[in-house]
C-alpha positions in Angstrom: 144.0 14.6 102.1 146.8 14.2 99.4 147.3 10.2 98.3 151.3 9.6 98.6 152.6 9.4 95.2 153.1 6.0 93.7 155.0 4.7 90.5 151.7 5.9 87.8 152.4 9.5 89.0 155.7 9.3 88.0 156.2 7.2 85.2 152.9 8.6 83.0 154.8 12.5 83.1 158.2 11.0 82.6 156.4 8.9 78.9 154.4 11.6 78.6 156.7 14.1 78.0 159.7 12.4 76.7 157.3 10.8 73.7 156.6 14.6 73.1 159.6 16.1 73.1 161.4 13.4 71.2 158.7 14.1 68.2 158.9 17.9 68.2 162.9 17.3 68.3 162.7 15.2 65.8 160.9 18.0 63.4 162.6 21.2 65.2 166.0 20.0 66.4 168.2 21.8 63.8 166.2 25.3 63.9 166.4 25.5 67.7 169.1 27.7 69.0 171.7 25.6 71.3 171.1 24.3 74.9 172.2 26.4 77.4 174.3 24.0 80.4 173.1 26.4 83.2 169.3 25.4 82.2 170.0 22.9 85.1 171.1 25.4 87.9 167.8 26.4 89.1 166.8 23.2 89.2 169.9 22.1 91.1 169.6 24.9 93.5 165.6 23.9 94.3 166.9 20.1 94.8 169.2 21.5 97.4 166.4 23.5 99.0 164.2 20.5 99.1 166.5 18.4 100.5 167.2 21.2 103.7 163.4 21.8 103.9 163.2 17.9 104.3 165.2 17.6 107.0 163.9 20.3 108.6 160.1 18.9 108.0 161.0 15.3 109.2 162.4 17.0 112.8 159.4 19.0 113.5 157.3 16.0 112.6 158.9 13.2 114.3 159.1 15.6 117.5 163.0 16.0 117.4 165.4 17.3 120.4 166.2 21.0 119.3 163.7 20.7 116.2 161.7 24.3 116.0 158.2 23.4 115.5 156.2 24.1 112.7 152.6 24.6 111.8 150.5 22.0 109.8 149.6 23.9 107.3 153.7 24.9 107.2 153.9 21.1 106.4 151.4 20.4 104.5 152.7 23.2 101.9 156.0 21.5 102.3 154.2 17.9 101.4 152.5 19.6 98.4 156.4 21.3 97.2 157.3 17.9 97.2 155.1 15.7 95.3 154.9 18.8 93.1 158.5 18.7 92.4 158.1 14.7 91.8 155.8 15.2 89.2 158.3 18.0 87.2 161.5 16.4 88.0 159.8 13.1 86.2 158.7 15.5 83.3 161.5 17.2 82.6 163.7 13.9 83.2 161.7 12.7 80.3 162.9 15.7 78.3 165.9 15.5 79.0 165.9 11.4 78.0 164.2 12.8 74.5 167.1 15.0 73.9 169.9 12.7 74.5 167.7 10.2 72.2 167.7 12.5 69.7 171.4 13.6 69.7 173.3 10.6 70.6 173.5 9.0 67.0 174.8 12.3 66.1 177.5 13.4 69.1 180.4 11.3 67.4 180.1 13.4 64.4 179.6 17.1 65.3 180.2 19.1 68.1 176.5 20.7 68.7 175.3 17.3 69.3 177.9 16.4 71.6 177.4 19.8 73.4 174.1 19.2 73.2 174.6 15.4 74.9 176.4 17.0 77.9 173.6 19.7 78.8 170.8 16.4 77.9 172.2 14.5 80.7 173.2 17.0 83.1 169.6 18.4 82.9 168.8 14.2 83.4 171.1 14.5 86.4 168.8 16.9 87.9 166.0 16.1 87.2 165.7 12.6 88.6 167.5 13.9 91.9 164.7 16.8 92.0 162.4 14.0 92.0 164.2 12.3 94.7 163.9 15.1 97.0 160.7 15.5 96.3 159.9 12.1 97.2 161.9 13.2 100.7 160.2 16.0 101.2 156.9 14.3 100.9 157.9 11.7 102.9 159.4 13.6 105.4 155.6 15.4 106.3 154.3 11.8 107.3 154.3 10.8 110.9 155.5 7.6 111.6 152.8 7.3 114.4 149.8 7.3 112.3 147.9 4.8 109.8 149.7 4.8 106.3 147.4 6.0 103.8 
């Protein structure tokens, strides 16, 4: 049985990751080629996919008027898709909170950084709402009729 995800599974990536990143940008930064703004798009277009699949998932679950059923092991995959996506939208939030670290003392004064500031938090936009809908999506597989775990 998976364990719901709690705060640990979320905040250890999200450190993790960001203390990482921040020290390999702070060796790296100026030899890496620039960020690319459309680096968030797939991760947009899977936050709107987890979102849909949610509300899809909660229906059959919770027995709703018109919901097509699905198969547990449909759900379940569902479930693991969205404490899956949890766990990468916190680690590449943290990324994304290393890069603007690294290039906000720099953004006033040259336009790579500031470019580079703009794709940083976009990419933090993302993120954290991937992480939302995979908290959603997970919490959508859970039937409200049974013991919380």
């Amino acid at each position: 049985m998976i364990r719901r995800t709690n705060l640990s599974d979320v905040v250890v990536p999200f450190l993790a990751v960001g203390v990482i990143c921040y020290l390999l940008l702070q060796f790296s930064y100026e030899s890496l080629p620039p960020f690319q703004w459309f680096t968030a798009l797939p991760i947009a277009a899977l936050t709107i996919a987890e979102f849909v699949i949610a509300r899809r998932v909660r229906a059959a679950v919770r027995h709703t008027a018109l919901a097509r059923p699905m198969t547990a092991l449909a759900v379940a995959r569902a479930v693991a898709l969205g404490k899956a996506s949890v766990l990468v939208g916190s680690a590449v939030a943290g990324a994304s909170v290393a890069l603007v670290a690294r290039v906000l003392p720099d953004a006033d004064r040259t336009s790579a950084a500031q470019h580079d500031l703009k794709v940083g938090l976009s990419l933090l936009v993302v993120a954290v709402a991937l992480a939302l809908s995979g908290l959603g999506l997970e919490r959508a597989g859970i039937n409200p009729n049974h013991d919380r775990n």
